[in-house]
Every structure is written in C-alpha cells, then in structure tokens.
N, C-alpha and C positions, 0 to 999 in steps of 0.2 A: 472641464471633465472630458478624457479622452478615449472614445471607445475602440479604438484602431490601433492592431498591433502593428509595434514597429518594424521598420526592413529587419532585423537580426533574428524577432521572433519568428516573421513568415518563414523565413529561412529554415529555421527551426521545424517546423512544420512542414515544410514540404521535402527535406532532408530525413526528415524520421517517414515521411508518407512514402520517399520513393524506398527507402529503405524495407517497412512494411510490403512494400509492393511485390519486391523483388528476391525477399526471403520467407517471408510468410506463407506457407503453403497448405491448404484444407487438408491433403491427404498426409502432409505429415503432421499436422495436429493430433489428427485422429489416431495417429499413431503411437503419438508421445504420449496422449491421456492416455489411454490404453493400458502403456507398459508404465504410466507412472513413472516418467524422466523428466529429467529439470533439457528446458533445449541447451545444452552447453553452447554449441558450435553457434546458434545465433546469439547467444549470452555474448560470447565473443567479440563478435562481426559488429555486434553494438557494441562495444568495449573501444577498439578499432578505430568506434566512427569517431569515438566521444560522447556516443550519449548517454553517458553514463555518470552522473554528478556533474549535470552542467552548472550543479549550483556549486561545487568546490571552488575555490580558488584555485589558479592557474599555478602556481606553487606546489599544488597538489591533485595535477593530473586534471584539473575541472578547467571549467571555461568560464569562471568568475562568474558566471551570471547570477539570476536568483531565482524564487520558488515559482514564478509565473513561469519560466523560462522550462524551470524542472517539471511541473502540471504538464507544460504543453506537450512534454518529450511524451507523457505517460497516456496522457489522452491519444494519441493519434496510433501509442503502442497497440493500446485496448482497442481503438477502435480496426486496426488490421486482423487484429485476433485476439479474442479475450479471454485465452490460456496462454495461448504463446507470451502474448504482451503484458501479461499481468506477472508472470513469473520473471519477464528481463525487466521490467520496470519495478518490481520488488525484490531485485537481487541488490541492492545498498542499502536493506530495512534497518534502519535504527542507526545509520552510521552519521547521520546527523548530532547524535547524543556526541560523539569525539568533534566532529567539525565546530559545532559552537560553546563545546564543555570540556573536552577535551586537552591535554596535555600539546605541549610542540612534538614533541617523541612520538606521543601516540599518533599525533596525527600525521606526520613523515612516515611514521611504519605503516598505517591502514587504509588511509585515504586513496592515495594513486591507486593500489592494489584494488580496491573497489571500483576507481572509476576506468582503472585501464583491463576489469572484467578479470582480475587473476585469482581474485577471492569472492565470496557470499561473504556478508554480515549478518546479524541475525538480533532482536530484542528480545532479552527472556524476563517480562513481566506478569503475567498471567501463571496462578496456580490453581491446581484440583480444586480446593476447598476454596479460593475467594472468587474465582472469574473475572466480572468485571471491577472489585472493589478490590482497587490497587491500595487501598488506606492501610492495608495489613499485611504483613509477609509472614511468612513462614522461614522461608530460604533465610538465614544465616550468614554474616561473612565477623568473625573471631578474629580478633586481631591475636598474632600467636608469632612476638618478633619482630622480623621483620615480615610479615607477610599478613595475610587474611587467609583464613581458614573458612570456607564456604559450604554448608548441607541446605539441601534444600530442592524440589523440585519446580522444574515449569511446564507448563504444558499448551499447547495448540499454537506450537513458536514456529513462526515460519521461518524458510531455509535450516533448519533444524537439522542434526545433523551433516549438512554441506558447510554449513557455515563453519568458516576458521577462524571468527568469536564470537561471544553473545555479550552484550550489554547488559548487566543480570542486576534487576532492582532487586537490593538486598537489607535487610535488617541489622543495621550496625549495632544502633543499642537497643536494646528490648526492656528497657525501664522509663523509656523517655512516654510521658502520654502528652499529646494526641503521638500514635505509635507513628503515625508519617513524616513526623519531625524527627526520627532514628534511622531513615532508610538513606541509602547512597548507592549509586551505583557505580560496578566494578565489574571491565573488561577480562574475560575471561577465554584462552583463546582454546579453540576447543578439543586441539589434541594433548590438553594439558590430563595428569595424572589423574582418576576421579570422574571425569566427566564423561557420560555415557550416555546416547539417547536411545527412542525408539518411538518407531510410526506412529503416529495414533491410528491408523487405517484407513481402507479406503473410504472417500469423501466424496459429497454432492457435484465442486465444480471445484476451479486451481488445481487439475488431478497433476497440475506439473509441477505444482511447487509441492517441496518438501513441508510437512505439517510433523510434529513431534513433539514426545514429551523429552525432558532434557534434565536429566539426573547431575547432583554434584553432593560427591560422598566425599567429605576430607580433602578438600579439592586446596591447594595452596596456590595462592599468585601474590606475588608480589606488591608490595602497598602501590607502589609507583602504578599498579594498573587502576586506581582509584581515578575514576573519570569526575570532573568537576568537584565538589567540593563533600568531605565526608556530611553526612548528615542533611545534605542537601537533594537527594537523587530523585525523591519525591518529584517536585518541584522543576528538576532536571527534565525528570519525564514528561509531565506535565506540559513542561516549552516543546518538548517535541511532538506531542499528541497535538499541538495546534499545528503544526508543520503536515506530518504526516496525515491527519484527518484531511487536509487539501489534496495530498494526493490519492486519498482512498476517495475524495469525489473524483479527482479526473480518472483514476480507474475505473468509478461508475459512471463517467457523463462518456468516456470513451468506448466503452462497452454497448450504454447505449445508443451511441450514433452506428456504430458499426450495425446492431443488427437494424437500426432504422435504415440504413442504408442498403441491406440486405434485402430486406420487406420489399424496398419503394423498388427495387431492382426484377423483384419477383412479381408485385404484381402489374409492371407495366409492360412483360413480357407472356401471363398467363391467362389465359382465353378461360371464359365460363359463360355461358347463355348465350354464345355467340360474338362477345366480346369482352378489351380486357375487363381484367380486375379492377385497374386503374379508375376506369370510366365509371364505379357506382358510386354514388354520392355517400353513400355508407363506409366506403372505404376511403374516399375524402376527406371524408371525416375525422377518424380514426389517423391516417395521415399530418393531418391539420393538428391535432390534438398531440402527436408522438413530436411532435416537430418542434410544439410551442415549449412544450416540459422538456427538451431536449435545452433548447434556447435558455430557457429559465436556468436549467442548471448551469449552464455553461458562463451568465452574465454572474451569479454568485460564487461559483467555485471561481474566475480570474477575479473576484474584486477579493475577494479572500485571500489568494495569493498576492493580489496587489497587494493589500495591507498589509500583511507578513511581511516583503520588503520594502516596506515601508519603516520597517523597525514598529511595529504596532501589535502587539499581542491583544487579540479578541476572541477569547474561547465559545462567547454565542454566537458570530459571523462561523467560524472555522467550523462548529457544531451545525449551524443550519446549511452550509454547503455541503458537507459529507454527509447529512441526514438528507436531504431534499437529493442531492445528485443519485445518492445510492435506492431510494425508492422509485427513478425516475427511470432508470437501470431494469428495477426489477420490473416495473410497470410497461415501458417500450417492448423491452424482451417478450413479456409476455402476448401483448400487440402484436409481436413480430410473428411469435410463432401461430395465432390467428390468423392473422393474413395468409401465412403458409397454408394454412389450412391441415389435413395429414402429414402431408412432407413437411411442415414445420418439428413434426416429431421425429422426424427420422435423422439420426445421425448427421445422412450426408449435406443437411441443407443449414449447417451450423446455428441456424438461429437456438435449438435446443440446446446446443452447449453455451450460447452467448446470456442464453435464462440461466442455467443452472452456475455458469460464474459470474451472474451478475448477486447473487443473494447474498457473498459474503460479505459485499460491500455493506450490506445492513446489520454485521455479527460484529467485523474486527476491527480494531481502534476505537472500540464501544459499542455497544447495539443501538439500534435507532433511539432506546429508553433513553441510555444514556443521556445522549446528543438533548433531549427534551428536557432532563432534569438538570444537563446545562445552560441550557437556552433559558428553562425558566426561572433558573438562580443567577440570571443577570438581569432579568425582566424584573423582578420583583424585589431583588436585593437582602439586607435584611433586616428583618422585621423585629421591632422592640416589644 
C-alpha cells in the first residue's frame, strides 16, 4: 500500500498551483461573480497549459493520465479559488460519457475541443418534475428516419447554454418497464434547430458557471449522435456519476483547504487581547479539527480515484467520498469564516464566498441523501 504521489502527479500539482498563483486574482473574482461571467481567458490559459482532460488520451488532446491525476488538477483549482476554479475545472462536465461510450467520430470531433479549452460540454440529466430520480424521463428522443426526434426539458445543467452540446439522457422507449431499461443517451449539439435555454437565476455560489434550463422542441439529430449503446444510457450515466462524484469531492476537499488555508493565514497575522489569534487554545482547536476532516477527505476522495483507475467500479466508495468531501467543505468554510470573525462576512476576505460555493457540493451529482441511500444499498444488499 502506497500513500505517496508519484514524481508526474506532484508535477501536476505544483503546475496547476503556480498556475493558480499567477492567474487567480481576489479582485477579479469578485468581479466575474458579480456580472455573472464564465472566466473565458483563464478557461483558456488552462486549456494552453493542458489541464484540461489530463485523463483524455493523448490522441485526443489529453495526457493519457487517469481520474487521480484529473481530481488532483481540480482540487488545487478549488483550492486557488472556489469560483474561479470550480467553473474551469467543470468546463469538460459530462464529456467523459463520449471518452468511455462514445463513438471514434464523436470522440475525434469533441474531445481535443474540450481539452484544448475551444468548447464547454454540458450533461442534461435532471428534469422539473423528477430532480434527483433519473429512473424516469420525460425528455423524448423518436426515432423519425434516419434521425431522433427529441422534446423534452432539463433543468439546473451546468454550462447551459455555453455549452456546444449536451449529453441529453433520454426516453427511447416508453413501453419498456422498469422505464430505465428505455433510456439512451444522445449528443445533442447545442446550436442545433429547437434547442433553447434559459437562466434559472441568480444563485447562492458558482455565480460563474452558467446554471440553465435547457429546452428541446422537435429538435432532430442524427442516430449516429447516439452515444454508447440505445437503451443503455441509464447505466451509461450511472458509470459516469462514479467518475464525476470524485471530482465533486476534490471540488469540495479543494474548496476546503483553500479556505483553511485562508483562516490559518488570518489568524496568525491577527492580534486580539494583545495577542494573536493563533495563540488561543480554542482556536487550536478548531485548527486541529478543520485540518484532520480536511485530511480525511482527501485520504477517501484519492483511494476513490485510485480505484476508478483501477478499472473498479464502487458506487458506495465513490458515494462516501463526495458525501464526506462535500460536507467537510461546508463544515471548514463555515470554521473559516468564524475565525474571521466580522470580516469573515465581508466580501473582501473570500472565505464567505468559499462557504457559499462550497454547498453545492452537497446538491449536484445527487444530494448528500442520495449518496446515503447508496451507501446503504451496498451495505445491506438485498433483502429476501
């Protein structure tokens, strides 16, 4: 058992850190939430460097690596800035569904374009009426031809709108029961005829990713955009929610070291009763405590990712690292901005924006419920 990363990952890490360093900036954060902008220009700059699908094959723009590899790029984004970083570290959302389901074509057309920053992807699985209960769709795709015929909406899809396609789980047959052995999913690109979004508004935290509902009226694409196999898409999605729920921990374990990092910075510089902050054993504490659940998530979300490339699919491992990372998140931040004391709420001292984007980590790619009623359907298995 090896707990040391290798010389290629540190790299990794300290390439994404100076990067953070050196383009991350407080006051244009504050800027970009504000007007509600996606950061293009560092979306870019990271595009450039490569860090962008290090887990692609090298064929297609990536550095062949794997999901540990891709965690690490994401954690160290979040932990520079947890808007900025979370919006360039979830601009290739769902394009994993083409990397490992995906057509040769599709993935020659979409991949580099993701990884060399020239396009947003986007997954449109969530609807109005079901939320977290992918078992049902509404959304429609008609076979009419040669093509699919697509109605249907989704809603709270991130990159929404930017994105130039969406991975749309959809309803192939609507006579098959259990109804998730009818779904398939099909690449939908998004300036095609039909397809239309709009904001859902403004939001708690990510005020820099685009959040939208995402209409498709009579929408036609071609069978050949059928990602992995008809009837299968369920299941498709499914393999990626174990993938993806790894990176929504390193976006919450990154999140929270950033603002622990912020905290331990502030109070070893801030005087009170005559001395610091540092020096009370109460704030030691506290320290001591943000440091250790920091640790914890971090030893779960990499053996997570270890086992993903491992070729091991474990949806209660994958489930408990995105559940524990993302409430470890919400719990630091909230630390964080204690320690601040008043200036923890003000704007300028970011730990209140590192709280308010650390909670979606406990909403999307399932709610923390979720994650538990996974956990506890591997625990107990089933029952005669």
């Amino acid at each position: 058992m090896e707990f040391e990363l290798n010389r290629t990952q540190k790299e990794i890490q300290k390439a994404v850190k100076a990067f953070t360093k050196g383009e991350f900036d407080k006051d244009l954060a504050i800027e970009l939430e504000e007007a509600h902008e996606f950061p293009t220009k560092i979306w870019k700059k990271a595009g450039d460097l490569g860090l962008l699908g290090v887990h692609f094959p090298e064929e297609y723009s990536g550095q062949g690596l794997g999901c540990l590899e891709d965690i690490l790029v994401i954690e160290e984004l979040c932990r520079g800035d947890s808007t900025i970083g979370s919006a360039v570290a979830l601009a290739p959302f769902a394009s994993e569904l083409i990397l490992h389901n995906g057509s040769e074509a599709q993935k020659q057309t979409w991949l580099p374009k993701v990884a060399e920053a020239e396009v947003l992807s986007a997954g449109a699985f969530t609807e109005p009426d079901h939320g977290s209960d992918i078992t049902r769709m509404n959304t429609t795709a008609i076979k009419d031809g040669d093509a699919y015929v697509i109605n249907g909406t989704k809603t709270f899809i991130t990159n929404g709108g930017l994105a130039a396609y969406y991975c749309v789980l959809c309803q192939t047959d609507e006579e098959i029961t259990p109804s998730h052995r009818g779904m398939s999913v099909i690449l939908v690109e998004g300036d095609r005829e039909g397809v239309s979004t709009a904001d859902v508004g403004p939001k708690m935290g990510i005020r820099m990713m685009a959040t939208a509902e995402v209409n498709f009226k009579d929408v036609r694409v071609p069978l050949e955009n059928l990602i992995g196999e008809e009837g299968r898409g369920f299941y498709h999605v499914l393999h990626f929610f174990d993938e993806s729920r790894i990176q929504v921990a390193a976006q919450g374990l990154g999140t929270a070291q950033g603002a622990y990092d912020r905290a331990l910075a502030y109070v070893k510089q801030r005087e009170q009763f005559g001395k610091k902050i540092a020096q009370f054993q109460i704030t030691q504490h506290k320290l001591a405590d943000m440091a250790t659940r920091i640790e914890l998530a971090r030893l779960i979300t990499y053996k997570a990712a270890w086992n993903f490339d491992q070729g091991r699919i474990d949806p209660k491992l994958t489930s408990m690292a995105k559940m524990y990372a993302a409430k470890t998140a919400v719990d630091v931040c909230d630390e964080a901005i204690q320690l601040h004391g008043g200036y923890g709420y003000m704007t300028e001292y970011e730990v209140e924006r590192f709280y308010r984007d650390a909670k979606i980590c406990e909403i999307y790619e399932g709610t923390k419920e979720i994650q538990k009623n996974t956990i506890a359907s591997a625990l107990i298995g089933k029952l005669k």
